[in-house]
N, CA, C and O atoms as a Maestro MAE file, in Angstrom:
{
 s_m_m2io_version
 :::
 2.0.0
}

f_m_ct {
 s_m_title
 :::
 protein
 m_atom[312] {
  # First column is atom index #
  i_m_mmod_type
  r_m_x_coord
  r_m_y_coord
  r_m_z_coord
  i_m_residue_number
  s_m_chain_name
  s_m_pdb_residue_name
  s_m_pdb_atom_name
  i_m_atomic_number
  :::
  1 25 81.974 82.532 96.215 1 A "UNK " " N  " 7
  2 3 83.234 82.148 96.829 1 A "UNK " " CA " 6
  3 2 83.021 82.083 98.345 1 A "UNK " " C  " 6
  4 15 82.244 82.901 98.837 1 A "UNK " " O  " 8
  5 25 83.704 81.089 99.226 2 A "UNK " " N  " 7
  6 3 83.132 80.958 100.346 2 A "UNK " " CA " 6
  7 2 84.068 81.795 100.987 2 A "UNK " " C  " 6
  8 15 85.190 82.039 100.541 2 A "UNK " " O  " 8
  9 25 83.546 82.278 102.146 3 A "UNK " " N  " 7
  10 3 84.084 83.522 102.949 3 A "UNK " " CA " 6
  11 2 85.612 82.964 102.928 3 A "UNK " " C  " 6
  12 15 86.523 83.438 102.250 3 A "UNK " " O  " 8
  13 25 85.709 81.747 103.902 4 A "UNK " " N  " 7
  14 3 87.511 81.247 104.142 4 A "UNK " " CA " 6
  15 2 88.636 81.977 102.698 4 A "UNK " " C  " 6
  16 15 89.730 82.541 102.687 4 A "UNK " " O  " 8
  17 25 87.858 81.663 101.871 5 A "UNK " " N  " 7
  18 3 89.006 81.441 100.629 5 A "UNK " " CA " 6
  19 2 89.043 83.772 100.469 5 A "UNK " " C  " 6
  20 15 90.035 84.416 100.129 5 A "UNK " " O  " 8
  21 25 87.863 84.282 100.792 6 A "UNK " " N  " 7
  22 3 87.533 85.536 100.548 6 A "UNK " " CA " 6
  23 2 88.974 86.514 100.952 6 A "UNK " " C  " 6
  24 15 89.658 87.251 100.242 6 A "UNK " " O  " 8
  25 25 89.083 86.107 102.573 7 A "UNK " " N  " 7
  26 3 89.680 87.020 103.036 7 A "UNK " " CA " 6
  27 2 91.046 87.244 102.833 7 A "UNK " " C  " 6
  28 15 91.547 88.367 102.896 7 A "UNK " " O  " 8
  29 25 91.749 86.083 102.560 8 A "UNK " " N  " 7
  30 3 92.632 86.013 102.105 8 A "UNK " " CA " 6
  31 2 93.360 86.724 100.478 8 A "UNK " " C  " 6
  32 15 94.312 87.377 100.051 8 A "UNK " " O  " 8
  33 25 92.365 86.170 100.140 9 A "UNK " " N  " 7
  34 3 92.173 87.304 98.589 9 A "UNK " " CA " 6
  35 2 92.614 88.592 98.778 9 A "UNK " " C  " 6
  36 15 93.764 88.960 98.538 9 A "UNK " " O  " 8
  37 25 91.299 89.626 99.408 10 A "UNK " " N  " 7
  38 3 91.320 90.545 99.846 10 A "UNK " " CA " 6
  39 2 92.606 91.083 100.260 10 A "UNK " " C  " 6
  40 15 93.231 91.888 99.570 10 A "UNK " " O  " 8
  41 25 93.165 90.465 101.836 11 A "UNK " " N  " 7
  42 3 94.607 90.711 101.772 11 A "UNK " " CA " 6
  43 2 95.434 90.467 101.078 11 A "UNK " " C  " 6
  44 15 96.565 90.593 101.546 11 A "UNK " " O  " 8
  45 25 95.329 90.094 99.919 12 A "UNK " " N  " 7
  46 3 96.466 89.396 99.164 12 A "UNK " " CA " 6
  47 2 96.432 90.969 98.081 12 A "UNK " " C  " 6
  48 15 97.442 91.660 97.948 12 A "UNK " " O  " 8
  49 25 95.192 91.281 97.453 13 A "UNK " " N  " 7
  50 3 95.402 92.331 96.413 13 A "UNK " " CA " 6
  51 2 95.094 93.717 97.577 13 A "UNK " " C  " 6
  52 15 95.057 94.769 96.939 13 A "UNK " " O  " 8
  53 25 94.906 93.902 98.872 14 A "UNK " " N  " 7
  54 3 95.397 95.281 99.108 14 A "UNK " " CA " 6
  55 2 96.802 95.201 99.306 14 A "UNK " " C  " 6
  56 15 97.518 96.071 98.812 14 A "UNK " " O  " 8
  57 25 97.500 93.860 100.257 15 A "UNK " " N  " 7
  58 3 98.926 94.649 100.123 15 A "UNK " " CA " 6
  59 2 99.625 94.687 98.586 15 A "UNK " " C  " 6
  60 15 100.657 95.337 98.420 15 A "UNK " " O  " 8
  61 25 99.100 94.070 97.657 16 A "UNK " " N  " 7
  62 3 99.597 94.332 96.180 16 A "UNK " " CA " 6
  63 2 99.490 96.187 95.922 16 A "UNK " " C  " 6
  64 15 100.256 97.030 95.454 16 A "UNK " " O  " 8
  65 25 98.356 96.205 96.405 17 A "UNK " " N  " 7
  66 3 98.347 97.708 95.544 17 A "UNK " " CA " 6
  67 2 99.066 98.818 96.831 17 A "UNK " " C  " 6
  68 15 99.393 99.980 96.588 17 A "UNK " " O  " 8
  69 25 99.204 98.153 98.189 18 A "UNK " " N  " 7
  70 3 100.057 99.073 99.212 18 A "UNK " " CA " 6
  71 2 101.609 99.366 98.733 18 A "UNK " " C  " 6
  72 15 102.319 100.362 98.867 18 A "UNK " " O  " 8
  73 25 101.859 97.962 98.060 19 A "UNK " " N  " 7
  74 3 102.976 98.133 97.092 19 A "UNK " " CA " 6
  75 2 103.543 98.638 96.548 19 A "UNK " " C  " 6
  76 15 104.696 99.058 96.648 19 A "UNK " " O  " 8
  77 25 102.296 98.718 95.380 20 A "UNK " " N  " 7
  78 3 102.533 99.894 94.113 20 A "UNK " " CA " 6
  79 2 102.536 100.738 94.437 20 A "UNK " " C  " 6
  80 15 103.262 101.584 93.914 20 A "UNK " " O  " 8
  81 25 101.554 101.101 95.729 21 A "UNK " " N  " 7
  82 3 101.353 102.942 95.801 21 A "UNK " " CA " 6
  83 2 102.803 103.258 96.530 21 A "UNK " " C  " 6
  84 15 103.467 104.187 96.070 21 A "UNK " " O  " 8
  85 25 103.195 102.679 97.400 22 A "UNK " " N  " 7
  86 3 104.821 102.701 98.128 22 A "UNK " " CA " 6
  87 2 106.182 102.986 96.917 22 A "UNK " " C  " 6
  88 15 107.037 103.849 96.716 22 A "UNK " " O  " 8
  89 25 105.861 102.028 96.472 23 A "UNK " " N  " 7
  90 3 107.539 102.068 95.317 23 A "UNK " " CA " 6
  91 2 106.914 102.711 94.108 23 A "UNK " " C  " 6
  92 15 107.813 103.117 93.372 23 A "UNK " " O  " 8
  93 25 105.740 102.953 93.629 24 A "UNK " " N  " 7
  94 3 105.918 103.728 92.393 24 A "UNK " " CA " 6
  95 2 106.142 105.238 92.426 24 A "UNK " " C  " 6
  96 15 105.804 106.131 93.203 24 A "UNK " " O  " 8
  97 25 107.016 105.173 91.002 25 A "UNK " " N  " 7
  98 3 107.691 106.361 91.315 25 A "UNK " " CA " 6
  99 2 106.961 107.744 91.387 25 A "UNK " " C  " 6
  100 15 106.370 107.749 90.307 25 A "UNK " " O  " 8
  101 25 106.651 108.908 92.006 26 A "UNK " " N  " 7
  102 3 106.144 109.766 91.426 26 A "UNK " " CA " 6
  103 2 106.199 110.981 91.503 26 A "UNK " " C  " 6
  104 15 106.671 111.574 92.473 26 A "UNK " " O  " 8
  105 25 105.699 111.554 90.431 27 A "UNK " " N  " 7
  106 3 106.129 112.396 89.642 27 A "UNK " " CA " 6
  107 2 104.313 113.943 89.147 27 A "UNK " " C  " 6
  108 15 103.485 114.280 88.300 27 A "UNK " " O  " 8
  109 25 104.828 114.194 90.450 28 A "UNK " " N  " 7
  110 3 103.470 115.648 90.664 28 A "UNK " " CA " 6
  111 2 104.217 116.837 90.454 28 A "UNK " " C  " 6
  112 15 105.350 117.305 90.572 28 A "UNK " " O  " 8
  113 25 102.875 117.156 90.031 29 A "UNK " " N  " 7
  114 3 103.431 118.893 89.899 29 A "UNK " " CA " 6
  115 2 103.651 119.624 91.241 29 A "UNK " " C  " 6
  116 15 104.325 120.655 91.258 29 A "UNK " " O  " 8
  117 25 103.106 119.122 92.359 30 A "UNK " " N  " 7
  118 3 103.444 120.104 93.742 30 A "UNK " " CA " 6
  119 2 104.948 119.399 94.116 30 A "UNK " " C  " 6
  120 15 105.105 119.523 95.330 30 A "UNK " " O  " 8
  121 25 105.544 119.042 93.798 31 A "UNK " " N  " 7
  122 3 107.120 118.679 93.870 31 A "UNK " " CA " 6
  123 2 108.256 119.566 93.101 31 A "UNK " " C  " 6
  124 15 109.457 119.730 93.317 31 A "UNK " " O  " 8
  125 25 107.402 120.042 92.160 32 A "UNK " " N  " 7
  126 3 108.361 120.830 91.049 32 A "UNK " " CA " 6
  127 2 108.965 121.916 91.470 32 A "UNK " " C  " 6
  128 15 109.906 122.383 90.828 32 A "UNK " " O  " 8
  129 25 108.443 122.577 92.802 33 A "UNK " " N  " 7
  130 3 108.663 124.018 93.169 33 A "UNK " " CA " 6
  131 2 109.156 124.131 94.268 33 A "UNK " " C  " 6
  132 15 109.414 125.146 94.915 33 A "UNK " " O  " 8
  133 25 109.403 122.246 94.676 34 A "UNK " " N  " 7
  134 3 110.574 122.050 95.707 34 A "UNK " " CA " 6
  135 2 111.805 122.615 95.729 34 A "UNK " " C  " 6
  136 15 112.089 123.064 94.618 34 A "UNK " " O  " 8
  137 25 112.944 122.831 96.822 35 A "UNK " " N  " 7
  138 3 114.185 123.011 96.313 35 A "UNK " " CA " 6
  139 2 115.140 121.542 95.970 35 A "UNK " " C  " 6
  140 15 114.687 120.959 96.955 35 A "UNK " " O  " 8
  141 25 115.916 120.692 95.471 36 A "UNK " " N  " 7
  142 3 116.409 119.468 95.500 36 A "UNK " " CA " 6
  143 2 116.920 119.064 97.152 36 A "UNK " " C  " 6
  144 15 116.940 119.669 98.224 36 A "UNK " " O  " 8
  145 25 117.213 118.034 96.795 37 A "UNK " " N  " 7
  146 3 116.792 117.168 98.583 37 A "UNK " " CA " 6
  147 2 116.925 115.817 98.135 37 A "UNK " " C  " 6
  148 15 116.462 115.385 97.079 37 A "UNK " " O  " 8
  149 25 117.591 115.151 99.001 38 A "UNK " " N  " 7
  150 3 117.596 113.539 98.969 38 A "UNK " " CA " 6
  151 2 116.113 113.392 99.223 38 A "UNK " " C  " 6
  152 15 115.442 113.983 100.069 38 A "UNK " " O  " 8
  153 25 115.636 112.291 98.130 39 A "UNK " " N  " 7
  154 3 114.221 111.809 97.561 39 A "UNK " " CA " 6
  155 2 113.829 110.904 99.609 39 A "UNK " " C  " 6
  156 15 114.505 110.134 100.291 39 A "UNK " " O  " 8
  157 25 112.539 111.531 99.828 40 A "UNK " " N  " 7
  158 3 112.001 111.287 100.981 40 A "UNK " " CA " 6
  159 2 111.738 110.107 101.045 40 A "UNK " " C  " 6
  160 15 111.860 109.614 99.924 40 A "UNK " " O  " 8
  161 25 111.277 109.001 102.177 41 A "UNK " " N  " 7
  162 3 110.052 107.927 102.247 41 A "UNK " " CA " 6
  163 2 108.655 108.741 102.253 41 A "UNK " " C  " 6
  164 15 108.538 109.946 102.475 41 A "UNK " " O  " 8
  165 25 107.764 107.948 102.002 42 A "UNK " " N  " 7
  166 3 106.206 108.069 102.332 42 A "UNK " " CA " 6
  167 2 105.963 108.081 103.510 42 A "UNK " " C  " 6
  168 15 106.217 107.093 104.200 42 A "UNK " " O  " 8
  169 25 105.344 109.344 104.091 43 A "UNK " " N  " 7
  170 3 104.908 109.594 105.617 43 A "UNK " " CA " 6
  171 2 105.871 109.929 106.199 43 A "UNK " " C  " 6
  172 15 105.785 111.012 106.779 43 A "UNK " " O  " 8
  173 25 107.265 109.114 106.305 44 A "UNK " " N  " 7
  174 3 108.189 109.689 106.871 44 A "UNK " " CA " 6
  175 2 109.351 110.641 106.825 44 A "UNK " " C  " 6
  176 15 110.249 110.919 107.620 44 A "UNK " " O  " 8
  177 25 109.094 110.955 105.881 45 A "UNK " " N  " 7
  178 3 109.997 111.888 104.864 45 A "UNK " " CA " 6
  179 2 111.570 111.069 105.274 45 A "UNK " " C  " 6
  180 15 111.986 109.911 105.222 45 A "UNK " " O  " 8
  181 25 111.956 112.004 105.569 46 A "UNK " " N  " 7
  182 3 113.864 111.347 105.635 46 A "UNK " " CA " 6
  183 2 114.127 111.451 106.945 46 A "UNK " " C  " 6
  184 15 115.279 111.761 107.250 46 A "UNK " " O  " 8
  185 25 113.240 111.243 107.904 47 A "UNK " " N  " 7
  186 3 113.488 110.925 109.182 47 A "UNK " " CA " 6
  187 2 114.795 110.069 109.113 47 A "UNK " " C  " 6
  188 15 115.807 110.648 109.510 47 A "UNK " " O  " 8
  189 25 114.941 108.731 108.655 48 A "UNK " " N  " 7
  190 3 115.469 107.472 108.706 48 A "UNK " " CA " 6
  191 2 116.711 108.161 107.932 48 A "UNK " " C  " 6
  192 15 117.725 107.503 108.165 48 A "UNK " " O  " 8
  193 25 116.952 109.187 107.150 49 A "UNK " " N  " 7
  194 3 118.077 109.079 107.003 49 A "UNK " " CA " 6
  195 2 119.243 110.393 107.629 49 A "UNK " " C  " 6
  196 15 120.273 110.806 107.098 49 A "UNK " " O  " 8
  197 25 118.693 110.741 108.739 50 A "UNK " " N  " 7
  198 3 119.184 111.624 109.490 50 A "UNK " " CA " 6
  199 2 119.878 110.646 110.774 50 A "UNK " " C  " 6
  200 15 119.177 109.880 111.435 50 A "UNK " " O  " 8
  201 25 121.312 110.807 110.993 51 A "UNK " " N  " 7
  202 3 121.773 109.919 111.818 51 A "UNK " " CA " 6
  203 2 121.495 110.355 113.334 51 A "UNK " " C  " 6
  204 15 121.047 111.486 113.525 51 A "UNK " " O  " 8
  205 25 121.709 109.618 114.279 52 A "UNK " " N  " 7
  206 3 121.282 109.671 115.227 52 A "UNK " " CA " 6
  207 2 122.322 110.858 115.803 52 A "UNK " " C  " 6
  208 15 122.321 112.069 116.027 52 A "UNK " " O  " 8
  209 25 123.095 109.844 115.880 53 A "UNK " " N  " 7
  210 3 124.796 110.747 116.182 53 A "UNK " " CA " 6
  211 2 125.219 111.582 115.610 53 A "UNK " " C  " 6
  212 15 125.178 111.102 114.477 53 A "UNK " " O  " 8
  213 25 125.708 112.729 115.483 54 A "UNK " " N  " 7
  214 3 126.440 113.716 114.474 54 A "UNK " " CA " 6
  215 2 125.272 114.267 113.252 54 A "UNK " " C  " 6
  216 15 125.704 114.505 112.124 54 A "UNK " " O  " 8
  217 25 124.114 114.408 113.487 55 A "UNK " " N  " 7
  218 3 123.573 114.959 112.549 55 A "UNK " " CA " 6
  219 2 124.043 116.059 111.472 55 A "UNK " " C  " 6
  220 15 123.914 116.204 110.257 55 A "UNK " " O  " 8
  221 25 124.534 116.624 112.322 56 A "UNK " " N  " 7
  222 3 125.388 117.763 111.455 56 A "UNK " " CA " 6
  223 2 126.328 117.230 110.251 56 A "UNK " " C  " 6
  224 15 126.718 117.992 109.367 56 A "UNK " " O  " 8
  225 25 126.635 115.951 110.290 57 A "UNK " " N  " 7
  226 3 127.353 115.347 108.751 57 A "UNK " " CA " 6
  227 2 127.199 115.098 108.157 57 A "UNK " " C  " 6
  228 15 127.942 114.809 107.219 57 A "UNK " " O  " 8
  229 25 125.240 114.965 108.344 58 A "UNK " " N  " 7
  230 3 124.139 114.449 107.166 58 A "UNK " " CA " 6
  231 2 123.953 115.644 106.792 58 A "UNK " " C  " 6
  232 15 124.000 115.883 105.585 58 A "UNK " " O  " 8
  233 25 123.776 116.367 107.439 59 A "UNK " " N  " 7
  234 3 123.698 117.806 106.807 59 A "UNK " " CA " 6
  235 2 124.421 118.645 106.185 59 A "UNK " " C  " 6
  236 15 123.872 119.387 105.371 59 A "UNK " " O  " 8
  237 25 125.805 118.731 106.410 60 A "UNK " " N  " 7
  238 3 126.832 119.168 105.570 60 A "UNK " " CA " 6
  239 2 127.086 118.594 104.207 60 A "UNK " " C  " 6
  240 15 127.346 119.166 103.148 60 A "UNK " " O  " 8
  241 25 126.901 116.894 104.592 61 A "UNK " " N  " 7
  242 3 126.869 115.993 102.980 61 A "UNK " " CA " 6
  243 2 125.564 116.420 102.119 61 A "UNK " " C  " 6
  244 15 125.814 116.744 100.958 61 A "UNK " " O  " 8
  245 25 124.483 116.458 102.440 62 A "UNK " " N  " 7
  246 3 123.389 116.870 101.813 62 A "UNK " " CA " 6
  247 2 123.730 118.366 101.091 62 A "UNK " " C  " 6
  248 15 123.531 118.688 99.919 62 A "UNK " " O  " 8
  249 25 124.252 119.085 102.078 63 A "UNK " " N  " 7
  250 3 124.156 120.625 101.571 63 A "UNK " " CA " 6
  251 2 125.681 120.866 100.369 63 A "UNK " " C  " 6
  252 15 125.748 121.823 99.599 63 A "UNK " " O  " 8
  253 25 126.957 119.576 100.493 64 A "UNK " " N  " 7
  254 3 127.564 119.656 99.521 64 A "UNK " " CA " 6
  255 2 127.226 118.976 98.036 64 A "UNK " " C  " 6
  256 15 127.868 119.135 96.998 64 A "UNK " " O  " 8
  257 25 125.702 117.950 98.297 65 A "UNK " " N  " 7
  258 3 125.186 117.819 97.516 65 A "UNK " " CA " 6
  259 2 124.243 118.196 96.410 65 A "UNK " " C  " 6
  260 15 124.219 118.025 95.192 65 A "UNK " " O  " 8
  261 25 123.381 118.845 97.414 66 A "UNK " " N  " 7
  262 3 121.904 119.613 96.706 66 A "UNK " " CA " 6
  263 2 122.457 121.198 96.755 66 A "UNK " " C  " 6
  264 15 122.138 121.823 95.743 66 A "UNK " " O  " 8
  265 25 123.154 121.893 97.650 67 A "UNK " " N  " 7
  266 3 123.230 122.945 98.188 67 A "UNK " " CA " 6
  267 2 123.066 123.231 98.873 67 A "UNK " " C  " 6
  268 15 122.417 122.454 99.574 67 A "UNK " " O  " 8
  269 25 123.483 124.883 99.646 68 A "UNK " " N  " 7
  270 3 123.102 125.064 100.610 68 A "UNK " " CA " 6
  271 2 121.022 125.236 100.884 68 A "UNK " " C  " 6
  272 15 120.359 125.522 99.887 68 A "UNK " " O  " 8
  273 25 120.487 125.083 101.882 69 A "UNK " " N  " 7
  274 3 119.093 125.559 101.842 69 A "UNK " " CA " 6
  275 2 118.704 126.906 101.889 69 A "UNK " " C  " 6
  276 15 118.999 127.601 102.861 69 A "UNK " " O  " 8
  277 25 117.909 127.454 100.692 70 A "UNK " " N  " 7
  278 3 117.372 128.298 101.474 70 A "UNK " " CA " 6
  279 2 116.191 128.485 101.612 70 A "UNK " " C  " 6
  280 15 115.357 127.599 101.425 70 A "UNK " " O  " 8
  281 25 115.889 129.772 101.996 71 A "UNK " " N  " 7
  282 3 114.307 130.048 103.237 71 A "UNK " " CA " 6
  283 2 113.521 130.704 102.710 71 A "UNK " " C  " 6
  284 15 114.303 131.111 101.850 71 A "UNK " " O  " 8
  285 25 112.328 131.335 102.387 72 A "UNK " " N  " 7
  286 3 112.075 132.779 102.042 72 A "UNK " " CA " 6
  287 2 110.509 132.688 102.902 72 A "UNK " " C  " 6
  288 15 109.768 131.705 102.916 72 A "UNK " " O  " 8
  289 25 110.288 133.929 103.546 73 A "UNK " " N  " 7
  290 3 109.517 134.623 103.952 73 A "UNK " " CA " 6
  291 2 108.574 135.294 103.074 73 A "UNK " " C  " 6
  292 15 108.900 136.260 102.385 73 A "UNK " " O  " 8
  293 25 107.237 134.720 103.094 74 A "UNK " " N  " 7
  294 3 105.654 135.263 102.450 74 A "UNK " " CA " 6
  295 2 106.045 136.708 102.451 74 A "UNK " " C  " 6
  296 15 106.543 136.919 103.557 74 A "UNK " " O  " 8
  297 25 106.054 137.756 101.763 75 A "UNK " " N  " 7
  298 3 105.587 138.946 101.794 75 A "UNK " " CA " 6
  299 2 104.144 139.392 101.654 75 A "UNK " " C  " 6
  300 15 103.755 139.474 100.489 75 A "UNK " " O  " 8
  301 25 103.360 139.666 102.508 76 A "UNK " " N  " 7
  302 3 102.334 139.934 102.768 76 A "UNK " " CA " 6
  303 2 101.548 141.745 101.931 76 A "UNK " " C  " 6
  304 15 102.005 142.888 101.934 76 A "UNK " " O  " 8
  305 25 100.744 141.378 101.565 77 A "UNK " " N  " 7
  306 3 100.843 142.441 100.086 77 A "UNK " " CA " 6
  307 2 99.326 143.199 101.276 77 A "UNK " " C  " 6
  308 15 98.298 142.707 101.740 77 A "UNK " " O  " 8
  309 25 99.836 144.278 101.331 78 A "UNK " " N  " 7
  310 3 98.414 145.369 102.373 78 A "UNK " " CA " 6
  311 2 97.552 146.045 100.965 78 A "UNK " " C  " 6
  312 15 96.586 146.790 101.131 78 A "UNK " " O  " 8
  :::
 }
 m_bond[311] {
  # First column is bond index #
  i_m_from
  i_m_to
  i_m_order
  :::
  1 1 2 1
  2 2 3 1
  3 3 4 2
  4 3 5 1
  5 5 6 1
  6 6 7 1
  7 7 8 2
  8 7 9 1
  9 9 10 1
  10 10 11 1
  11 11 12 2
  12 11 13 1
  13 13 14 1
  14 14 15 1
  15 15 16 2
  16 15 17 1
  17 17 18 1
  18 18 19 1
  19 19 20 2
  20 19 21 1
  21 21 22 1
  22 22 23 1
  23 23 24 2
  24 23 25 1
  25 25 26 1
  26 26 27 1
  27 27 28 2
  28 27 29 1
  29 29 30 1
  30 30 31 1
  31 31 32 2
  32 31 33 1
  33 33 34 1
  34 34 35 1
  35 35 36 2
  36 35 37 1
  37 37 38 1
  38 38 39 1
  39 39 40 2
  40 39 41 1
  41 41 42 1
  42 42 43 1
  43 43 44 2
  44 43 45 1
  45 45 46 1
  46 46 47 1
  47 47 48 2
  48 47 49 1
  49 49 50 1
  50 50 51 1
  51 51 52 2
  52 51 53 1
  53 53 54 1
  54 54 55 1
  55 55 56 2
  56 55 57 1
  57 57 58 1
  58 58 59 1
  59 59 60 2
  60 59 61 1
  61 61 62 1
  62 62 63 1
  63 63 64 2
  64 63 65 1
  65 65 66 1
  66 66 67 1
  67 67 68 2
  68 67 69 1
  69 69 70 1
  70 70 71 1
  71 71 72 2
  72 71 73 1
  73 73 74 1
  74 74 75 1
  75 75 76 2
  76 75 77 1
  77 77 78 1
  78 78 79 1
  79 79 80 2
  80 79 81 1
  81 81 82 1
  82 82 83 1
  83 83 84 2
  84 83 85 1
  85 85 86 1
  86 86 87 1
  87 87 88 2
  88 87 89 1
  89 89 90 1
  90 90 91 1
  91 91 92 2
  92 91 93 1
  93 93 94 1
  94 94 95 1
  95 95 96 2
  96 95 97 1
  97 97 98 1
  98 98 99 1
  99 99 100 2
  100 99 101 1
  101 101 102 1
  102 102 103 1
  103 103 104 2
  104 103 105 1
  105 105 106 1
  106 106 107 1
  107 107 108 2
  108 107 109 1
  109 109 110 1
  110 110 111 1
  111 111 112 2
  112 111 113 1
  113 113 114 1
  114 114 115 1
  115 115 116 2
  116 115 117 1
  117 117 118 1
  118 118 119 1
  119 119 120 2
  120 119 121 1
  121 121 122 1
  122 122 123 1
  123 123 124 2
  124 123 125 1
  125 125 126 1
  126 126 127 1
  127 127 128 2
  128 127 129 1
  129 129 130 1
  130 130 131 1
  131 131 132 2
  132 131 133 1
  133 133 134 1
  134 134 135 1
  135 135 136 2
  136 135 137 1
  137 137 138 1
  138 138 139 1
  139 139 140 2
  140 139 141 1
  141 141 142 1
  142 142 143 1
  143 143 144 2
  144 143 145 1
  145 145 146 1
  146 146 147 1
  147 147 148 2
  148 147 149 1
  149 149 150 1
  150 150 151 1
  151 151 152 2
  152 151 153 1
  153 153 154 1
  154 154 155 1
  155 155 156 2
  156 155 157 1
  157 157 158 1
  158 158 159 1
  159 159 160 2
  160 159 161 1
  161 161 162 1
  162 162 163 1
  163 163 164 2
  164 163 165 1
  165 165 166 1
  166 166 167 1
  167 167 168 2
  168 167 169 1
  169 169 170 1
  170 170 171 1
  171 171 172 2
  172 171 173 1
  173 173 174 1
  174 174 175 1
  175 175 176 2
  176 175 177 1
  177 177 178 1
  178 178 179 1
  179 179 180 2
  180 179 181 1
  181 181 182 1
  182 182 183 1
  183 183 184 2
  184 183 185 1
  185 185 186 1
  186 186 187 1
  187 187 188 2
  188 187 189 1
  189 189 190 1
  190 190 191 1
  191 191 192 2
  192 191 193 1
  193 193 194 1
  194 194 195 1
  195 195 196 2
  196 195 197 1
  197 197 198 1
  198 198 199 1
  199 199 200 2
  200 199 201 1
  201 201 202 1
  202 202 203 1
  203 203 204 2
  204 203 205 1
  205 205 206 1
  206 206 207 1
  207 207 208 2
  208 207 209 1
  209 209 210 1
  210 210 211 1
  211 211 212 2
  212 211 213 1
  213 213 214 1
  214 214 215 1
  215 215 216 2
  216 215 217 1
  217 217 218 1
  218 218 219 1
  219 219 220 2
  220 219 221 1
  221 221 222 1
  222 222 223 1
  223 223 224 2
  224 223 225 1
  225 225 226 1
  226 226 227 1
  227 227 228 2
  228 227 229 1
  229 229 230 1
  230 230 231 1
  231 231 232 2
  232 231 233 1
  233 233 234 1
  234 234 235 1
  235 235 236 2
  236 235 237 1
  237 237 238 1
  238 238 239 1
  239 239 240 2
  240 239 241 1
  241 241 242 1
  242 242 243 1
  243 243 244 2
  244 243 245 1
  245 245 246 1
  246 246 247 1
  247 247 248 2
  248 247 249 1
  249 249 250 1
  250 250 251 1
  251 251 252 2
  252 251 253 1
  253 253 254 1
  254 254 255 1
  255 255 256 2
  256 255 257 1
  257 257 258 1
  258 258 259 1
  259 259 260 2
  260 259 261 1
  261 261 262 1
  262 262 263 1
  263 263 264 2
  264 263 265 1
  265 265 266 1
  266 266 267 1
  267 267 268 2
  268 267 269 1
  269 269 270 1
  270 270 271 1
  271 271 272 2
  272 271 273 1
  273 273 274 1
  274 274 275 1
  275 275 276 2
  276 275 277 1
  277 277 278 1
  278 278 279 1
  279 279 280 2
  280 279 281 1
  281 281 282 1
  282 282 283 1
  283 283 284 2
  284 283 285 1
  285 285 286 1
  286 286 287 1
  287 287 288 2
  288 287 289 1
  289 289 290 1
  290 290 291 1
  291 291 292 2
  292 291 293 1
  293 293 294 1
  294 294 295 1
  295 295 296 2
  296 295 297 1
  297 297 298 1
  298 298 299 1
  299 299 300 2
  300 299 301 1
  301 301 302 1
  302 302 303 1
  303 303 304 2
  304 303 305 1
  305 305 306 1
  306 306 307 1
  307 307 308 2
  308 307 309 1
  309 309 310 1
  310 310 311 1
  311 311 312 2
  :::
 }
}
């Protein structure tokens, strides 16, 4: 295949599979032991859905959604 027709290819099936790896859904075991949370983006987690203005209303809606958050502290075993 002559190079011209090559590269194009190439870009054509990585952004196919940038695709798939973006929108498919998934489903790991290091997620399971999350607490619930509006479902993140890739890399950016939920940056984008924290408002600029009034953050505090994304946060109150979230926390009348999922719950409140909570925290816990490692106990360190001597």
């Amino acid at each position: 295949m002559p190079w011209p027709l090559l590269v194009p290819l190439i870009a054509l099936i990585t952004a196919i599979l940038l695709l798939f790896l973006l929108l498919a859904p998934r489903h790991s075991s290091s997620s399971s032991h999350l607490p619930p949370g509006p479902p993140p983006f890739p890399l950016i987690g939920n940056a984008l859905q924290i408002p600029a203005e009034h953050p505090e209303d994304a946060f109150a809606e979230w926390a009348a959604k999922y719950g409140l958050p909570s925290t816990s502290v490692p106990r360190l075993q001597s």
